[in-house]
gemmi code that builds the backbone of each chain (N, CA, C; Angstrom):
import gemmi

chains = {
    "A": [
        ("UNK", (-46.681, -52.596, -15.176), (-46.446, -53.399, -16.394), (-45.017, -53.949, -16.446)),
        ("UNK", (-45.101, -54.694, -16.618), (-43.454, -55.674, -16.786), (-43.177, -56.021, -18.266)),
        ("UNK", (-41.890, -55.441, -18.511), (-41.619, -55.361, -19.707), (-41.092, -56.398, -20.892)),
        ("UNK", (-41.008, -56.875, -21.760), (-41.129, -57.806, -22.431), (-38.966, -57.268, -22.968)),
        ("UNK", (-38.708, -58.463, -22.212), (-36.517, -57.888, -22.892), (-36.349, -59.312, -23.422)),
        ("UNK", (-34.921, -59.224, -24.009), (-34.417, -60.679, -24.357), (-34.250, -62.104, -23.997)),
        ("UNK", (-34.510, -61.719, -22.496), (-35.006, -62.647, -21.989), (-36.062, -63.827, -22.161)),
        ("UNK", (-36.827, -62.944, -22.499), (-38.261, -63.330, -22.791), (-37.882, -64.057, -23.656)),
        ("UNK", (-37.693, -63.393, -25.232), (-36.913, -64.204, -26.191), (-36.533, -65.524, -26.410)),
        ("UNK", (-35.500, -65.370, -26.075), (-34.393, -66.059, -25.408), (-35.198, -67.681, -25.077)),
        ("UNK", (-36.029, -67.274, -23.651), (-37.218, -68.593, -23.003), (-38.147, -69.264, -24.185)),
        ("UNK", (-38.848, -67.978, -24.428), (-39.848, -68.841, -25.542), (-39.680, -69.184, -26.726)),
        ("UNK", (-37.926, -68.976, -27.064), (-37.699, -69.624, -28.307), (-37.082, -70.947, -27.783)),
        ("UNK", (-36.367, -71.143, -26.662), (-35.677, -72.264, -26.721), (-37.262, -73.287, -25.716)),
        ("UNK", (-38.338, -73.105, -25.515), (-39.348, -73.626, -24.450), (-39.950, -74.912, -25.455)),
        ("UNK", (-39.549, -74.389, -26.878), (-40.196, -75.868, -27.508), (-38.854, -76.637, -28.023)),
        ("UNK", (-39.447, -77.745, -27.783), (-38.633, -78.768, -27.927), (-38.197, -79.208, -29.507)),
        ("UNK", (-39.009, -79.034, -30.830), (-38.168, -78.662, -32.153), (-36.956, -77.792, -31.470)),
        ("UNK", (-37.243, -76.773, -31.363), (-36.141, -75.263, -31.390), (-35.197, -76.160, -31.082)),
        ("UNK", (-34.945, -76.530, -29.877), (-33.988, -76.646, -28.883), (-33.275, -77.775, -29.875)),
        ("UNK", (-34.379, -79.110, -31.194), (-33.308, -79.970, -31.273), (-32.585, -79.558, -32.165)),
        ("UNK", (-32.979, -78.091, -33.168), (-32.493, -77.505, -34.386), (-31.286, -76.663, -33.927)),
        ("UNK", (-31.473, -76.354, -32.626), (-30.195, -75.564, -32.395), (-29.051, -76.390, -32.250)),
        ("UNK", (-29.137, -77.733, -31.447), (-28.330, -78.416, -31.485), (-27.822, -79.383, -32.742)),
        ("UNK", (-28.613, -79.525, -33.824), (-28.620, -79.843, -35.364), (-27.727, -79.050, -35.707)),
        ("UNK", (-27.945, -77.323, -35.619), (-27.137, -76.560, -35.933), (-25.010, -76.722, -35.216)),
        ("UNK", (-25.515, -76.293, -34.174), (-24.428, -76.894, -32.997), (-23.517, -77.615, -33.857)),
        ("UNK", (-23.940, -78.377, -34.105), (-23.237, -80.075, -33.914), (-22.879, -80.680, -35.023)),
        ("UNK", (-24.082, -80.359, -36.273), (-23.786, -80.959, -37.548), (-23.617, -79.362, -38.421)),
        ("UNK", (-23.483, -78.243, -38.056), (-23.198, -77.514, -38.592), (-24.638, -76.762, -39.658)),
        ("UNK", (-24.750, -75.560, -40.644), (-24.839, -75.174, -41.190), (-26.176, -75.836, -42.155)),
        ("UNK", (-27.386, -75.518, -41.811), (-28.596, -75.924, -42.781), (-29.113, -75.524, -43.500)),
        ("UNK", (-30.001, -75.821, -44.371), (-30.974, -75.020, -45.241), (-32.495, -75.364, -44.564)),
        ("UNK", (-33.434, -74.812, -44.902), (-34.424, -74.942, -44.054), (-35.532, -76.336, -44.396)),
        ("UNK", (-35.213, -76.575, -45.719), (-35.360, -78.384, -45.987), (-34.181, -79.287, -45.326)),
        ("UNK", (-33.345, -79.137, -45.329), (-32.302, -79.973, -44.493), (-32.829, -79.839, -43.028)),
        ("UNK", (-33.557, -79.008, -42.273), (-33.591, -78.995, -41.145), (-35.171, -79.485, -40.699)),
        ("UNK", (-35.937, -79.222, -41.712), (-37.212, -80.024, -41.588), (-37.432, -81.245, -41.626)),
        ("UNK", (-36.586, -81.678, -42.630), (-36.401, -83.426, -42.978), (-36.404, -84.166, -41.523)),
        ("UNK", (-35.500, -84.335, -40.841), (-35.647, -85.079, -39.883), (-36.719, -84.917, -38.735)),
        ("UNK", (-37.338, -83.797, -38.618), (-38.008, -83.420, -37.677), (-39.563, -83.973, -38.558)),
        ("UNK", (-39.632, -84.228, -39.748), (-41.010, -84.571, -40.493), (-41.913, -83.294, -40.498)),
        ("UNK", (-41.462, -82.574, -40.368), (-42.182, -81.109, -40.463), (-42.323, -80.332, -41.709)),
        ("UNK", (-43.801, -79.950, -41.782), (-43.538, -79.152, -43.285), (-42.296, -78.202, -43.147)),
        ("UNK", (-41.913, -77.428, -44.899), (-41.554, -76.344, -44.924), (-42.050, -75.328, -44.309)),
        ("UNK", (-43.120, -75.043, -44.183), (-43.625, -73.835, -43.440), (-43.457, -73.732, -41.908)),
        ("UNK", (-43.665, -74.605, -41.102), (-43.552, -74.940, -39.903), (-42.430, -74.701, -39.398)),
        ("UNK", (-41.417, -75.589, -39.849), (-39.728, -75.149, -39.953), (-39.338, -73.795, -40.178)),
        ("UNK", (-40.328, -73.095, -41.005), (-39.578, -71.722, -41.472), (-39.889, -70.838, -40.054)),
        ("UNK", (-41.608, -71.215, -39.590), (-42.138, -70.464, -38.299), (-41.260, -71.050, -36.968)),
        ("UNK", (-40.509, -72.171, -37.165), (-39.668, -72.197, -35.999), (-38.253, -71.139, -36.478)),
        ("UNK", (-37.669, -71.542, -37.150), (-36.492, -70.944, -37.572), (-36.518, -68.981, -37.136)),
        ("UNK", (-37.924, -68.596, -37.790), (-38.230, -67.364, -37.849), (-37.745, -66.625, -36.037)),
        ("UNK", (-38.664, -67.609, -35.074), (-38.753, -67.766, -33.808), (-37.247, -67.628, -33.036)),
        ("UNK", (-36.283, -68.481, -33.857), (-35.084, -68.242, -33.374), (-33.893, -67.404, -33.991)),
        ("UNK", (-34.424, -66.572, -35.030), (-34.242, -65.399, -35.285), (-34.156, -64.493, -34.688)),
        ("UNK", (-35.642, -64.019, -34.383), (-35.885, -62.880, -33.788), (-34.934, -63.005, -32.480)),
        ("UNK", (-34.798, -64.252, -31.783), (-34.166, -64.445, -30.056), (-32.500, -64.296, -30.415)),
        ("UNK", (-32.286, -64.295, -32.046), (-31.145, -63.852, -32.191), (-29.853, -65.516, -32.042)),
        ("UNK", (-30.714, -66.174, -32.078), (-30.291, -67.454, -31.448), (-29.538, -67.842, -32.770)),
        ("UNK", (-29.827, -67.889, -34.260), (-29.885, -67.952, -35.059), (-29.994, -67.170, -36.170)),
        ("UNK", (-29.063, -67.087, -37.312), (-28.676, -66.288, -38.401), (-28.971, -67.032, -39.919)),
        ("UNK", (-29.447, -66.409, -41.020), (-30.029, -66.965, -41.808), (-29.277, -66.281, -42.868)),
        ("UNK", (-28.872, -66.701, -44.147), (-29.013, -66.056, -45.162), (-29.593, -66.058, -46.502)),
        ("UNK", (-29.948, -65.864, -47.652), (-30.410, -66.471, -48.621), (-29.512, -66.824, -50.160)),
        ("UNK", (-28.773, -68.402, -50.174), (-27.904, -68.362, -50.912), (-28.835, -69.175, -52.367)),
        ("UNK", (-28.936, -68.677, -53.474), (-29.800, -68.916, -54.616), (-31.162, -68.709, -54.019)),
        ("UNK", (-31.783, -69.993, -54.425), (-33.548, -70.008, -54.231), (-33.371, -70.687, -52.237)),
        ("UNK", (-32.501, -71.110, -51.735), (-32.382, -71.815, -50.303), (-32.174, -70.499, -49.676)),
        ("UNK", (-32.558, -71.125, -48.269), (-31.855, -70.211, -46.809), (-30.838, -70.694, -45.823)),
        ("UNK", (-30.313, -70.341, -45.910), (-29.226, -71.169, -44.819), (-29.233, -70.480, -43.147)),
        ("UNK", (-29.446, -71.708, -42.634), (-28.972, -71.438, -41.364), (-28.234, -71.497, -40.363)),
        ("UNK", (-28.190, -70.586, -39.710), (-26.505, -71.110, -39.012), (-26.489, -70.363, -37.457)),
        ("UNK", (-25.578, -71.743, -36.369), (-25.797, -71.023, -35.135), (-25.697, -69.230, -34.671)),
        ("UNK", (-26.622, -68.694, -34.131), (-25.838, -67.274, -34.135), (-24.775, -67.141, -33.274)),
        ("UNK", (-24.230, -65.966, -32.623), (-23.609, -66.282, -32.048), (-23.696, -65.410, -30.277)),
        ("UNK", (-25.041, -65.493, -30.391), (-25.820, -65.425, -28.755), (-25.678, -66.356, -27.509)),
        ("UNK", (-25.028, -65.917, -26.657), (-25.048, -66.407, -25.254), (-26.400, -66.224, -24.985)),
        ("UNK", (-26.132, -67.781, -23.694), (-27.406, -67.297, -23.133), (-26.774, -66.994, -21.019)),
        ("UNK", (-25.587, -66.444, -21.382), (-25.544, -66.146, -19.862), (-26.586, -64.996, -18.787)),
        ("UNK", (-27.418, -64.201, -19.731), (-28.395, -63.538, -18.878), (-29.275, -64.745, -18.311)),
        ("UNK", (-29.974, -65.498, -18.800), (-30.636, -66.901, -18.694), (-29.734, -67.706, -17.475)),
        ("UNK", (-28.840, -67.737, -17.969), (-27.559, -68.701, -16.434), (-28.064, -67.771, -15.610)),
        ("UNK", (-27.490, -66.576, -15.437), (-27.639, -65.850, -14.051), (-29.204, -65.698, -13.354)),
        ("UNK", (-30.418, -65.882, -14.327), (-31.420, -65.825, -13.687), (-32.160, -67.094, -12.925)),
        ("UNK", (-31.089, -68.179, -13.618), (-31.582, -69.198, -13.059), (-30.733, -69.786, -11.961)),
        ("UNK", (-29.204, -69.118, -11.718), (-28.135, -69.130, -10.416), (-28.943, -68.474, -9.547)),
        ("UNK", (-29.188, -67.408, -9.504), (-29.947, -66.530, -8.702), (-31.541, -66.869, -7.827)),
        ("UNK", (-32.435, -67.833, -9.135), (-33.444, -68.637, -8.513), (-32.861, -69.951, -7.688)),
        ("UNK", (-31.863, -70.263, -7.774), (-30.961, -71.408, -7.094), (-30.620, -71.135, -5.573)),
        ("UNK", (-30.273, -70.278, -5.601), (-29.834, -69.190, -4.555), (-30.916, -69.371, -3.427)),
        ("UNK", (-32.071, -68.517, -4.004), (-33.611, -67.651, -3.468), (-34.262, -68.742, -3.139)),
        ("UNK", (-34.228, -69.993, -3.939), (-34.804, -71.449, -3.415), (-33.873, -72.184, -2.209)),
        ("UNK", (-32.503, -71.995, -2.284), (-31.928, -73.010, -0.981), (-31.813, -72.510, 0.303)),
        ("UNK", (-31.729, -70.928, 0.027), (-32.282, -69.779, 1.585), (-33.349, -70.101, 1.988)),
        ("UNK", (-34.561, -70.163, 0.991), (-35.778, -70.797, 1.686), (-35.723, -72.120, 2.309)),
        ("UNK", (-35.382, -72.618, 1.581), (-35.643, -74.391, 2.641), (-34.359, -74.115, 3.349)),
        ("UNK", (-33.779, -73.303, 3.570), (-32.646, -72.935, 4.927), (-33.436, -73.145, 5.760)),
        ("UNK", (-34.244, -71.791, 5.290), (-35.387, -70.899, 6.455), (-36.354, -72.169, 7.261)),
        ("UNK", (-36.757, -72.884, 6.249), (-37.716, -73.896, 6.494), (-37.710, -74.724, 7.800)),
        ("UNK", (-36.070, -74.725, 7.196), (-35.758, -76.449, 7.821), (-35.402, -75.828, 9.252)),
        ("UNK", (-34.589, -74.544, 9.515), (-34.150, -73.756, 10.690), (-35.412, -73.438, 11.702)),
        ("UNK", (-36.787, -73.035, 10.589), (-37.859, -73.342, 11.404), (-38.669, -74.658, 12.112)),
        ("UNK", (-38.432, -75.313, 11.060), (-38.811, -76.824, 11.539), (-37.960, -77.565, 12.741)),
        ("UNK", (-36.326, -77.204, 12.918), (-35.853, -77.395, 14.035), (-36.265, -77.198, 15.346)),
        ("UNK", (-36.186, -75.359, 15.092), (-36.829, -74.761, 16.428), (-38.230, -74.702, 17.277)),
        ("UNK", (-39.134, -75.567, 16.200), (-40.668, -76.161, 16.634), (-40.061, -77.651, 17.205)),
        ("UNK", (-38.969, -77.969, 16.672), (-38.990, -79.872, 17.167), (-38.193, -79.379, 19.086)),
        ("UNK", (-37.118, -78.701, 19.004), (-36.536, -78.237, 19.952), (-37.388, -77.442, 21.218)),
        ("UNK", (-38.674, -76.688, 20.796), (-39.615, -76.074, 21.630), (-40.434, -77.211, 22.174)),
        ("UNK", (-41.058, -78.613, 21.267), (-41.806, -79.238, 21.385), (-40.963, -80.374, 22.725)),
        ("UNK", (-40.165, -80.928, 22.293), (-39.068, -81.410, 22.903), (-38.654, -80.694, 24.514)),
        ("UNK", (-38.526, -79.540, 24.796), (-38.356, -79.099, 25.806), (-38.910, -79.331, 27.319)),
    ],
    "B": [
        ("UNK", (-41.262, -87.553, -33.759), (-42.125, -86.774, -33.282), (-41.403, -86.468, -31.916)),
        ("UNK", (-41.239, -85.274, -31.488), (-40.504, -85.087, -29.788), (-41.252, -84.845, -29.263)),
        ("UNK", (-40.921, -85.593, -28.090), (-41.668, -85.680, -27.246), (-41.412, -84.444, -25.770)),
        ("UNK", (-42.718, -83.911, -25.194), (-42.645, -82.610, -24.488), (-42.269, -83.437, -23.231)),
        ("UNK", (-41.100, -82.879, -22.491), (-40.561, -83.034, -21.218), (-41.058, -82.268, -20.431)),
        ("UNK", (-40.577, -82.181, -19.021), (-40.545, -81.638, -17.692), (-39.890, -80.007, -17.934)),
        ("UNK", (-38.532, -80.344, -19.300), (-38.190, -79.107, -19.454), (-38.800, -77.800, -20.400)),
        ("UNK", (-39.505, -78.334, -20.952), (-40.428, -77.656, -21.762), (-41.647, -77.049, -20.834)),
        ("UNK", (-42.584, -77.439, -19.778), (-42.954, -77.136, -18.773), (-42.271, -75.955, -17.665)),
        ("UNK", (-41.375, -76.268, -18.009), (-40.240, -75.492, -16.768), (-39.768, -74.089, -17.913)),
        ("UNK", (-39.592, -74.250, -18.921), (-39.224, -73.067, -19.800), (-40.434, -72.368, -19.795)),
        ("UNK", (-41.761, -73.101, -20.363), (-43.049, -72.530, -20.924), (-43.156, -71.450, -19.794)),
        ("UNK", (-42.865, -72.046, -18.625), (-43.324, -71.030, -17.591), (-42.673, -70.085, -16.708)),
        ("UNK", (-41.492, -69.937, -17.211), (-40.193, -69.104, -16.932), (-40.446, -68.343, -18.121)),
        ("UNK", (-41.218, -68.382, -19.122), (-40.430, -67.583, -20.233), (-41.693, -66.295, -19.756)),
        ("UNK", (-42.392, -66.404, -19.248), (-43.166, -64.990, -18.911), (-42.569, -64.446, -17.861)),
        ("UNK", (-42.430, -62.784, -18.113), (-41.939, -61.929, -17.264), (-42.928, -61.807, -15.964)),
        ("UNK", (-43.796, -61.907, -16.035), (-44.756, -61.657, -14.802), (-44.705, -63.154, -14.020)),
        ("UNK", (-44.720, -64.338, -14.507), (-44.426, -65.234, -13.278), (-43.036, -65.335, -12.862)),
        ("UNK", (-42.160, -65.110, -13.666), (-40.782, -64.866, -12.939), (-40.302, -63.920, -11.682)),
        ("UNK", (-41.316, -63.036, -12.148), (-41.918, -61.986, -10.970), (-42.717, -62.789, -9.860)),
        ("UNK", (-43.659, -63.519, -10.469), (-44.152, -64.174, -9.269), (-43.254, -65.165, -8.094)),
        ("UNK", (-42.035, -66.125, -8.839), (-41.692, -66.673, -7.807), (-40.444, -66.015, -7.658)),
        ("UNK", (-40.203, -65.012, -8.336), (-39.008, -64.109, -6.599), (-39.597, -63.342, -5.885)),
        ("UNK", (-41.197, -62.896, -6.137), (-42.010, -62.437, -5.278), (-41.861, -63.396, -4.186)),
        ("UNK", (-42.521, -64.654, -4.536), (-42.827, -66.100, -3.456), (-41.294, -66.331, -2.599)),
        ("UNK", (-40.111, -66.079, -3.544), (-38.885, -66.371, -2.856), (-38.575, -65.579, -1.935)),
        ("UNK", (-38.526, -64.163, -2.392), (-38.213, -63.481, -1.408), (-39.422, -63.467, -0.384)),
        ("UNK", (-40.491, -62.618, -0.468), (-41.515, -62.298, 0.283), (-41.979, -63.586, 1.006)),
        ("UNK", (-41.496, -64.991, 0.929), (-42.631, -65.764, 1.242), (-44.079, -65.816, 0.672)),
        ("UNK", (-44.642, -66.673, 1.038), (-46.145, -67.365, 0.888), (-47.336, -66.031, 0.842)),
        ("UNK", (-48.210, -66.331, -0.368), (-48.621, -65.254, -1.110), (-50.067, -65.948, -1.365)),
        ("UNK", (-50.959, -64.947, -0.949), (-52.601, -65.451, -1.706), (-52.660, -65.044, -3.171)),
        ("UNK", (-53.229, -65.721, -3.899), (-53.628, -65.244, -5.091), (-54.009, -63.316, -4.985)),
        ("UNK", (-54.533, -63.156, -4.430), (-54.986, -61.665, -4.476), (-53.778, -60.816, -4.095)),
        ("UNK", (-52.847, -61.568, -2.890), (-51.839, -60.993, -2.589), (-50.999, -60.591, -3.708)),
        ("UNK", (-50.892, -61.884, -4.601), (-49.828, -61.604, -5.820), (-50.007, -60.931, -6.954)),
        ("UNK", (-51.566, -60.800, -7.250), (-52.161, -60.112, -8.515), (-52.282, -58.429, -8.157)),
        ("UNK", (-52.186, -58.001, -6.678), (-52.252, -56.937, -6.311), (-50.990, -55.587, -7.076)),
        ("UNK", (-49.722, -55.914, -6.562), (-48.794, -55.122, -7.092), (-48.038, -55.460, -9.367)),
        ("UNK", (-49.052, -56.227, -9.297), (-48.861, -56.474, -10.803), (-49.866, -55.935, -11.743)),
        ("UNK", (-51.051, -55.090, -10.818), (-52.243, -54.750, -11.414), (-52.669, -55.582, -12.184)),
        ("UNK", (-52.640, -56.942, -11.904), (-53.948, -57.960, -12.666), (-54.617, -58.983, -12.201)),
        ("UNK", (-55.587, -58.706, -12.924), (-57.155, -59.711, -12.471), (-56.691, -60.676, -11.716)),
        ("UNK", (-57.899, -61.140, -10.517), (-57.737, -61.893, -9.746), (-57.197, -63.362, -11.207)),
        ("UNK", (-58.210, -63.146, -12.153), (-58.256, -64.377, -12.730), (-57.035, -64.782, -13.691)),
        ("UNK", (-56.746, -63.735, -14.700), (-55.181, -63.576, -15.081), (-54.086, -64.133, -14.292)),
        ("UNK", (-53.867, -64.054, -12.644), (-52.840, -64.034, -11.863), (-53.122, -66.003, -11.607)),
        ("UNK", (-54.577, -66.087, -11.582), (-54.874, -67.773, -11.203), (-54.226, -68.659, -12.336)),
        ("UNK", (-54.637, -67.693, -13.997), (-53.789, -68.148, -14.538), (-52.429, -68.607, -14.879)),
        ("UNK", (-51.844, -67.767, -14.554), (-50.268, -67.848, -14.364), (-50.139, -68.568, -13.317)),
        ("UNK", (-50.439, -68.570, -11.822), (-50.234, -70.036, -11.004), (-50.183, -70.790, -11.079)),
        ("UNK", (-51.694, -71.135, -12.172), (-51.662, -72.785, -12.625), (-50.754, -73.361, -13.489)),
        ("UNK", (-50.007, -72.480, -14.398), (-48.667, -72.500, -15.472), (-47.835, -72.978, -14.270)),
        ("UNK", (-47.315, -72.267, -13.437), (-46.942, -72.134, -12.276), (-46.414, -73.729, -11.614)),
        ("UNK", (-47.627, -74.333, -11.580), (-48.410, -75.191, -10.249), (-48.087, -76.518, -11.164)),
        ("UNK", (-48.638, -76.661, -12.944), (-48.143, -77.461, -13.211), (-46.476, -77.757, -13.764)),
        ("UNK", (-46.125, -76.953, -13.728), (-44.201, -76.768, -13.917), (-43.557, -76.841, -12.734)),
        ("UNK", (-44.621, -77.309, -11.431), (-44.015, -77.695, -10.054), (-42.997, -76.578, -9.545)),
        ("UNK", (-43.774, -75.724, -10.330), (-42.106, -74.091, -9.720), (-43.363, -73.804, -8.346)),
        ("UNK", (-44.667, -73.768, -8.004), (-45.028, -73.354, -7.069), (-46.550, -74.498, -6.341)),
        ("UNK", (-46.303, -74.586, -5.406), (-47.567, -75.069, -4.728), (-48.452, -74.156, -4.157)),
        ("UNK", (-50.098, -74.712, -3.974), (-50.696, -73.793, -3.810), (-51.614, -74.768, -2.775)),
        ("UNK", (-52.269, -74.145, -1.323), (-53.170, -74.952, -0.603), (-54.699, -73.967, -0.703)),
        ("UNK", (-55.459, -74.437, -0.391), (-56.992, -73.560, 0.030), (-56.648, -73.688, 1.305)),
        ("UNK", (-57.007, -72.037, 1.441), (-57.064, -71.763, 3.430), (-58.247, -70.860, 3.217)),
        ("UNK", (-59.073, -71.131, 3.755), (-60.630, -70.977, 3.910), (-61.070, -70.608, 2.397)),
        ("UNK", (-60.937, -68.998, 2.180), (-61.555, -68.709, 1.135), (-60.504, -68.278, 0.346)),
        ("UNK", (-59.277, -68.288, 0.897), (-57.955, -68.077, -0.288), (-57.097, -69.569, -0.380)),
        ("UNK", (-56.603, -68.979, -1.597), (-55.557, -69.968, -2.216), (-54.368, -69.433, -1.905)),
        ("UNK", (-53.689, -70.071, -0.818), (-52.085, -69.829, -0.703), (-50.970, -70.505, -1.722)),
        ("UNK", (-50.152, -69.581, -1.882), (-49.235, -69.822, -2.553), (-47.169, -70.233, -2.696)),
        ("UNK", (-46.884, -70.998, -2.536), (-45.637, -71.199, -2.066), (-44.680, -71.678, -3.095)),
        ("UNK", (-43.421, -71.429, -2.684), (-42.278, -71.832, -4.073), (-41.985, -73.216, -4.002)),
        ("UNK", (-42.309, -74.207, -4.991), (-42.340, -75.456, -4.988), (-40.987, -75.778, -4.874)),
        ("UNK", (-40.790, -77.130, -4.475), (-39.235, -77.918, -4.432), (-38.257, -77.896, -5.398)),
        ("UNK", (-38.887, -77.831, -6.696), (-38.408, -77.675, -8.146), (-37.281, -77.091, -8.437)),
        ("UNK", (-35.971, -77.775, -8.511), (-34.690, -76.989, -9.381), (-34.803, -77.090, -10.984)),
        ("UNK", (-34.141, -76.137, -11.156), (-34.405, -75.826, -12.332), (-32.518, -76.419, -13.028)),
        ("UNK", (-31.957, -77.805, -12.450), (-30.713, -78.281, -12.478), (-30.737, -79.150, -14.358)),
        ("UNK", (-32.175, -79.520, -14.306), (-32.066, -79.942, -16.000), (-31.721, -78.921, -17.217)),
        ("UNK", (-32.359, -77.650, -16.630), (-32.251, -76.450, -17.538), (-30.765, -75.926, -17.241)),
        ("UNK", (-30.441, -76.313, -16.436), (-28.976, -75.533, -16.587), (-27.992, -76.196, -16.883)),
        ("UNK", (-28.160, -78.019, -16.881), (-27.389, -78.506, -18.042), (-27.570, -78.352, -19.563)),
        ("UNK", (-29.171, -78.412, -19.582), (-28.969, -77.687, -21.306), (-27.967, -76.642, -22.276)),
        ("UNK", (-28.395, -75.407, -20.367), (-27.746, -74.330, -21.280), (-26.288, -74.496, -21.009)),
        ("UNK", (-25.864, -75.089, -20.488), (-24.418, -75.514, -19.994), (-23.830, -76.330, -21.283)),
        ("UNK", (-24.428, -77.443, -21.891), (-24.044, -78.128, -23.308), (-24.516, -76.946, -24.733)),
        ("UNK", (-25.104, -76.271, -24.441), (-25.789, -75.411, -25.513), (-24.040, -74.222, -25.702)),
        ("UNK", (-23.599, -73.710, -24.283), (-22.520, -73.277, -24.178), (-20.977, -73.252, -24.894)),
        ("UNK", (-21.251, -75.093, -24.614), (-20.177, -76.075, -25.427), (-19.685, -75.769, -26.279)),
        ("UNK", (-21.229, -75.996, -26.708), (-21.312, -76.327, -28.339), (-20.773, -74.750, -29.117)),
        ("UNK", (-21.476, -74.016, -28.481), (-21.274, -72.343, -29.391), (-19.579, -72.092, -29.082)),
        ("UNK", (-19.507, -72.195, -28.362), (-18.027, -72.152, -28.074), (-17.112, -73.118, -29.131)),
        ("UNK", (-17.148, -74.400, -29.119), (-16.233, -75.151, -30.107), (-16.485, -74.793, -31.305)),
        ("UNK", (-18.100, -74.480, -31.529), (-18.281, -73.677, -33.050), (-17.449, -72.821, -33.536)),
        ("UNK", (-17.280, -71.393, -32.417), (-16.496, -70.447, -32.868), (-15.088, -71.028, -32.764)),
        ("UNK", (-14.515, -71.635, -31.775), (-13.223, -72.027, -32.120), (-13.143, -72.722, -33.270)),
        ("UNK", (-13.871, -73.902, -34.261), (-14.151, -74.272, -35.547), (-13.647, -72.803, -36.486)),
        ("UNK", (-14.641, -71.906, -36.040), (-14.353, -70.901, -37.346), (-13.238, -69.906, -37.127)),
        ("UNK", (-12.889, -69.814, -35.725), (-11.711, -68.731, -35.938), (-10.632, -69.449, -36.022)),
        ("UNK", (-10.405, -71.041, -36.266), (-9.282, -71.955, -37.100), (-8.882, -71.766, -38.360)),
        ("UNK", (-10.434, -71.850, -38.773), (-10.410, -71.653, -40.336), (-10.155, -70.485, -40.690)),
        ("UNK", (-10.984, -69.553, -40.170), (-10.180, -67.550, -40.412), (-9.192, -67.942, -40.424)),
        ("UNK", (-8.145, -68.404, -39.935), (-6.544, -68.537, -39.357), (-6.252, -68.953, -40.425)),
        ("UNK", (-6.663, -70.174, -40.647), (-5.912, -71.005, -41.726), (-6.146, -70.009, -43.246)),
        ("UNK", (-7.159, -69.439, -43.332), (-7.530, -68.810, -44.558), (-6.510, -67.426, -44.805)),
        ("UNK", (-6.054, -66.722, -43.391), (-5.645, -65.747, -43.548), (-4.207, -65.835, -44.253)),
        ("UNK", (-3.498, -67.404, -43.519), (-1.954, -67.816, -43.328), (-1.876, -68.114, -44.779)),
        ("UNK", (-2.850, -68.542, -45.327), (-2.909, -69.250, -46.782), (-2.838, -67.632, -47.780)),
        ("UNK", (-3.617, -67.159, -47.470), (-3.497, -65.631, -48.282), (-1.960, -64.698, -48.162)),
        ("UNK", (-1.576, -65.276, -46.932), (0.042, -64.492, -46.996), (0.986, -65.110, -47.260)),
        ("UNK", (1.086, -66.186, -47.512), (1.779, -66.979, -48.030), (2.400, -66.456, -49.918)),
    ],
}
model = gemmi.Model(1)
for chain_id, residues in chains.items():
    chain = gemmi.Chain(chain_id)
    for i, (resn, *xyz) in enumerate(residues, 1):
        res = gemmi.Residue()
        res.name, res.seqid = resn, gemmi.SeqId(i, " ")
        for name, pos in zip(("N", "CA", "C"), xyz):
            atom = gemmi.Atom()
            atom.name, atom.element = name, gemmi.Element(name[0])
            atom.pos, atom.b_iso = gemmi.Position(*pos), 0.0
            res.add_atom(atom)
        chain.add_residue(res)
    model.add_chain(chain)
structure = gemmi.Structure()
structure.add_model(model)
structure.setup_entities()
């Protein structure tokens, strides 16, 4: 069984494309309420709240409740576990087509002979 | 309305722990039958077809028929869009906190004053 870590998180909160533009909403224009952050996206309240919720839990995002509103605001989560897993698939992919291409030589060089 | 990219494809199918398993299985180990790969993960031949095809359409892996198996290989696919995301996503959290530990500053200098 393979275990479910922050990682996970982390992927399937930022894998939809709302998330990713609310984080950068957040980012960039700062500090929302969860109608301020639906508005542009044309999304109900509820929808917005089930994304928001989503980037909660990944920690991505911090909420509080000021009167009857929620405010949201970037958290303050790296995502360098995410960098390193995807340096590392960078890596494991250009050794292979090393391998590839080192094999594909030594068939042209045998053939050639 | 946003529209779903290449990177949303490429997250959807990174964000499970068991195909991430699958292509550093494929990276390291090389080229893998379906049965080969569902073997040390204890799951169904059909479960594991599933995750390939996640796989297969996020171009992270190719797959050929060789007689009665489906081989499996690590597709061409960098994952160089996703790591500018998280590279501007970086930026951004970063100038944020420098934003607020200005203002701490300024708030503190103002109180000792």
């Amino acid at each position: 069984m393979v275990q479910y870590r922050q990682i996970d998180r982390t992927l399937g909160a930022i894998a939809d494309p709302t998330r990713r533009a609310v984080l950068e909403r957040l980012g960039r224009g700062g500090d929302a309420t969860i109608s301020e952050l639906a508005e542009p996206f044309e999304i109900s309240l509820t929808g917005m709240k089930k994304h928001v919720g989503i980037l909660e839990r990944a920690e991505l995002v911090t909420t509080e409740k000021v009167g009857r509103a929620r405010r949201c605001r970037l958290g303050p989560r790296r995502l360098d576990e995410l960098e390193s897993w995807i340096q590392s698939y960078t890596q494991m992919l250009e050794a292979r087509l090393d391998r590839f291409g080192a094999m594909l030589e030594r068939n042209q060089t045998g053939a050639t002979k």
